[in-house]
TIKE-937080 format. One record per atom (N, C-alpha, C): residue number from 0; x, y, z. Coordinates in steps of 0.1 Angstrom, whole numbers, always signed. Layout:
% residues N
[NUM [X Y Z]] ...
***
This chain:
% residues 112
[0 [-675 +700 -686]] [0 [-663 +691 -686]] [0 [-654 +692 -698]] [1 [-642 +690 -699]] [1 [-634 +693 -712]] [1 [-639 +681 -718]] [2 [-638 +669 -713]] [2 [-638 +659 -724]] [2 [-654 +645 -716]] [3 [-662 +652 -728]] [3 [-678 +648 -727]] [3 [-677 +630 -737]] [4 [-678 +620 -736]] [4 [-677 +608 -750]] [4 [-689 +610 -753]] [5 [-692 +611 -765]] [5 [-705 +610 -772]] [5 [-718 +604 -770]] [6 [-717 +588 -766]] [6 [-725 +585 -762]] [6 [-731 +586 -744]] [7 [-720 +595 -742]] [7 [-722 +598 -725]] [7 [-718 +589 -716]] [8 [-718 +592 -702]] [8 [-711 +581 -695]] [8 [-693 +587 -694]] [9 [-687 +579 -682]] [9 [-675 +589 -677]] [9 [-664 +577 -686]] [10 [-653 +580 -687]] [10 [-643 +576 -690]] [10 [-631 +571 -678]] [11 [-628 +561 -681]] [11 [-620 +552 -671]] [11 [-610 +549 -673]] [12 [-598 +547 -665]] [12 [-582 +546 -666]] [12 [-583 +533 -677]] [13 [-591 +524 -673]] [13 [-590 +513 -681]] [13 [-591 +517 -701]] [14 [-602 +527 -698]] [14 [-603 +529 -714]] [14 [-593 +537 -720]] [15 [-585 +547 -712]] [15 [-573 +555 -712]] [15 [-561 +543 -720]] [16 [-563 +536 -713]] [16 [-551 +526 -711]] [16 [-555 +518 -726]] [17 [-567 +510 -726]] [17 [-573 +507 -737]] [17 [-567 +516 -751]] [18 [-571 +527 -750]] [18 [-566 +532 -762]] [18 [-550 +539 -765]] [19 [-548 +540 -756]] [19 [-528 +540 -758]] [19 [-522 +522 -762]] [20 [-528 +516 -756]] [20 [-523 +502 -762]] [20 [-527 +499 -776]] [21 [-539 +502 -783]] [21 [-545 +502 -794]] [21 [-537 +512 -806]] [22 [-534 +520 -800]] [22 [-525 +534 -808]] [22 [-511 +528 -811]] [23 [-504 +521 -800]] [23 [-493 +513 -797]] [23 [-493 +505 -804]] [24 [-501 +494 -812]] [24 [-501 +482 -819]] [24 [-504 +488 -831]] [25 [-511 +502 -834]] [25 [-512 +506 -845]] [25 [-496 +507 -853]] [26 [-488 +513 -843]] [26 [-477 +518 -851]] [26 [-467 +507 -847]] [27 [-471 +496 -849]] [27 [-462 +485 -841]] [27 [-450 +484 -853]] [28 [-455 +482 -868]] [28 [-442 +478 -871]] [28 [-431 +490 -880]] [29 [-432 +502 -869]] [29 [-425 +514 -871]] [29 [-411 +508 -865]] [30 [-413 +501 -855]] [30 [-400 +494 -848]] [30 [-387 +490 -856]] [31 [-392 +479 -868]] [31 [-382 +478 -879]] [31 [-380 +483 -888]] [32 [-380 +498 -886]] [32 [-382 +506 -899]] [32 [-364 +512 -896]] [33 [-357 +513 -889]] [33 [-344 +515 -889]] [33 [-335 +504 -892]] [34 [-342 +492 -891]] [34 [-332 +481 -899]] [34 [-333 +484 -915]] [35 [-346 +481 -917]] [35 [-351 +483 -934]] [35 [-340 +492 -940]] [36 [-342 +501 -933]] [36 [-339 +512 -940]] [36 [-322 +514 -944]] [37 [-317 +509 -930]] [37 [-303 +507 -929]] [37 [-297 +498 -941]] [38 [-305 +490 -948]] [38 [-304 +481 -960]] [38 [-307 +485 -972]] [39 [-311 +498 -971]] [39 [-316 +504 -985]] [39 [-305 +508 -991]] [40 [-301 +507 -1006]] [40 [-289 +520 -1015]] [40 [-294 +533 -1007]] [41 [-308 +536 -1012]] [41 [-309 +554 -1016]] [41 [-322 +555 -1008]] [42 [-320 +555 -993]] [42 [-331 +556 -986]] [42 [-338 +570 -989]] [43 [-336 +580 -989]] [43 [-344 +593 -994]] [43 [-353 +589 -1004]] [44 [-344 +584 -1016]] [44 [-355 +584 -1025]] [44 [-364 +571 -1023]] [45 [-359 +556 -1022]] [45 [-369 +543 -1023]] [45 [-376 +539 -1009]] [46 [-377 +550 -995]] [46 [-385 +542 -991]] [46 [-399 +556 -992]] [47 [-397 +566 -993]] [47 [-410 +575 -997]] [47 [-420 +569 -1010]] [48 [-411 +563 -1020]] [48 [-416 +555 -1030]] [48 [-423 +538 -1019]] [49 [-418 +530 -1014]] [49 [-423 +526 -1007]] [49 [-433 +522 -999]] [50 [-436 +535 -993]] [50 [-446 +540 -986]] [50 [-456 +544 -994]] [51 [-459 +548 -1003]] [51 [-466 +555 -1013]] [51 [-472 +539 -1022]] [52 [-464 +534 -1027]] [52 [-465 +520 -1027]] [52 [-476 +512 -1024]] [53 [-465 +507 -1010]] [53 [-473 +503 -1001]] [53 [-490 +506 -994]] [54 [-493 +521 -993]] [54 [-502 +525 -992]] [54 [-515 +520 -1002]] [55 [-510 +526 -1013]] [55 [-519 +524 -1027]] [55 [-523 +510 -1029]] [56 [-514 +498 -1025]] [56 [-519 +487 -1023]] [56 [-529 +486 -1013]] [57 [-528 +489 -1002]] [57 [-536 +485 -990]] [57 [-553 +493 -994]] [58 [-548 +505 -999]] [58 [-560 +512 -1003]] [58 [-569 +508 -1008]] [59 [-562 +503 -1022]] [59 [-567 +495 -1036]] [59 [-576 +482 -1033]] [60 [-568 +478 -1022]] [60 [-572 +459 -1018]] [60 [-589 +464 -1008]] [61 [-587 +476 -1000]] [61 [-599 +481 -990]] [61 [-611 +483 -1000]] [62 [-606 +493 -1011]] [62 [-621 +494 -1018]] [62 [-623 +483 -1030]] [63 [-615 +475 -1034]] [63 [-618 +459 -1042]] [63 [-629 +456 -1031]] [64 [-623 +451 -1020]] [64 [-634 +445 -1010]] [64 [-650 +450 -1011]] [65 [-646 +462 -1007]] [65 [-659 +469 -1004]] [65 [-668 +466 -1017]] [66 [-665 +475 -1031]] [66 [-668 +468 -1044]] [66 [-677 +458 -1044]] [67 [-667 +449 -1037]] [67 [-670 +433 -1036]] [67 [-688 +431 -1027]] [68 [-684 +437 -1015]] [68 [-695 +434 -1006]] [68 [-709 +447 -1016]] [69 [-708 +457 -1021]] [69 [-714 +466 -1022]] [69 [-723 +450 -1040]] [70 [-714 +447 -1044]] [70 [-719 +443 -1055]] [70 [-728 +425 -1053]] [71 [-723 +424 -1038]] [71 [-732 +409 -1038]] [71 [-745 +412 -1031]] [72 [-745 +421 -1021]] [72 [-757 +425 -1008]] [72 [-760 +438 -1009]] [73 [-770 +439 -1007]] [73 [-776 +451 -1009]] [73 [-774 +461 -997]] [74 [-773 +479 -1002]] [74 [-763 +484 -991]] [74 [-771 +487 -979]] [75 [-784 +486 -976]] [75 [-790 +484 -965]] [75 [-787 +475 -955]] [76 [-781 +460 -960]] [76 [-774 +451 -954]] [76 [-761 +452 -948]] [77 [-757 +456 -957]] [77 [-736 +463 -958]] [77 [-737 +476 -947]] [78 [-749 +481 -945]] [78 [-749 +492 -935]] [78 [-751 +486 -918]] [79 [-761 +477 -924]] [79 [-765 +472 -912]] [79 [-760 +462 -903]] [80 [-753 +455 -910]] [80 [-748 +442 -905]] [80 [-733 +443 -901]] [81 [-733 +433 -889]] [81 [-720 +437 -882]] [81 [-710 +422 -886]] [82 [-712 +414 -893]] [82 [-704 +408 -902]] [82 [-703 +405 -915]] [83 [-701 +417 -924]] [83 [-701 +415 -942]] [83 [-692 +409 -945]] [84 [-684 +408 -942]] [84 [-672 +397 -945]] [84 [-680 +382 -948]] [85 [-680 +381 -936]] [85 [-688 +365 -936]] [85 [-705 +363 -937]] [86 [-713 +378 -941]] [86 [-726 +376 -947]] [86 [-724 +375 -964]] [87 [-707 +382 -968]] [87 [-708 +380 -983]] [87 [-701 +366 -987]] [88 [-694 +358 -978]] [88 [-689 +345 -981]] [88 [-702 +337 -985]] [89 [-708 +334 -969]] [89 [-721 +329 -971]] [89 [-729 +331 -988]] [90 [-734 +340 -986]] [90 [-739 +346 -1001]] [90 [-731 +339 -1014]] [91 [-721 +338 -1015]] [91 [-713 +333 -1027]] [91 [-711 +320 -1028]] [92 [-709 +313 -1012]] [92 [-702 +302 -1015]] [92 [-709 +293 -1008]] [93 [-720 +298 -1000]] [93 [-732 +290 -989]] [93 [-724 +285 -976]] [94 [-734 +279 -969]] [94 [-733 +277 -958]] [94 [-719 +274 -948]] [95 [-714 +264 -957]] [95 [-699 +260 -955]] [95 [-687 +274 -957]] [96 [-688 +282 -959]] [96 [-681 +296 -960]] [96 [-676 +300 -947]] [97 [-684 +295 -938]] [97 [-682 +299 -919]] [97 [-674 +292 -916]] [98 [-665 +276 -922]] [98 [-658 +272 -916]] [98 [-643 +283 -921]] [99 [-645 +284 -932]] [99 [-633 +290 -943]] [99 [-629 +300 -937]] [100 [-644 +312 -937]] [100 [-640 +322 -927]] [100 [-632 +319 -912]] [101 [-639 +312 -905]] [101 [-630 +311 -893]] [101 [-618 +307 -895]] [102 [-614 +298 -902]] [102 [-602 +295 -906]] [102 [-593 +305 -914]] [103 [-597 +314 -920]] [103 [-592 +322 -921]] [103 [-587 +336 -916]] [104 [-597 +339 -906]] [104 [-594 +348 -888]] [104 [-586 +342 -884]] [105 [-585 +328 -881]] [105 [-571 +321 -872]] [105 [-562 +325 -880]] [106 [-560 +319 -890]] [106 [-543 +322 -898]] [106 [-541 +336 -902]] [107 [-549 +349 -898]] [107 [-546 +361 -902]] [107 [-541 +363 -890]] [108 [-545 +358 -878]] [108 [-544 +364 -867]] [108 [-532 +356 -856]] [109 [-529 +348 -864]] [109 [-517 +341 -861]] [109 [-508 +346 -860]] [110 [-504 +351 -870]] [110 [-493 +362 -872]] [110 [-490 +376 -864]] [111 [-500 +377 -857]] [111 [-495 +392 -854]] [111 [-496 +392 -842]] 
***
């Protein structure tokens, strides 16, 4: 068959669909990138600088995190566990961390 998924098992319009909507939200906020830009002096040169920027930040902020979780739990844990976010809150700030966390998935996810 051309296209085998790894863990086996067939592929369905639904998952097709699943992942063109997922690709779609990825590049969601390419949309207002012709207003921005239409606002810029010297678009050639400040929004390549922008993006470059911008990147370096998001980069910088991913491996701080990581850092973070690598330096409170040990990496057998960070490997294993399918919430380090909220097993390194716990860890730092105890039990009460789970409300913060949630409350903090809401207002992240408010937005978008």
């Amino acid at each position: 068959p051309p296209f085998e998924p790894i863990g086996g098992g067939g592929t369905t319009f639904g998952d097709v669909g699943m992942a063109v909507f997922s690709a779609l939200w990825a590049y969601d906020g390419w949309n207002g990138l012709n207003y921005i830009v239409g606002a810029l002096r010297d678009p050639a040169r400040t929004l390549p600088r922008c993006v470059a920027h911008g990147m370096s930040c998001v980069i910088g902020a991913i491996l701080v995190v990581n850092v973070a979780f690598l330096l409170v739990l040990p990496p057998d844990v960070v490997a294993s566990d399918k919430a380090v976010a909220l097993t390194t809150a716990t860890e730092v700030f105890g039990s009460s961390a789970i409300y913060g966390m949630a409350a903090a998935t809401a207002v992240a996810t408010y937005g978008t």
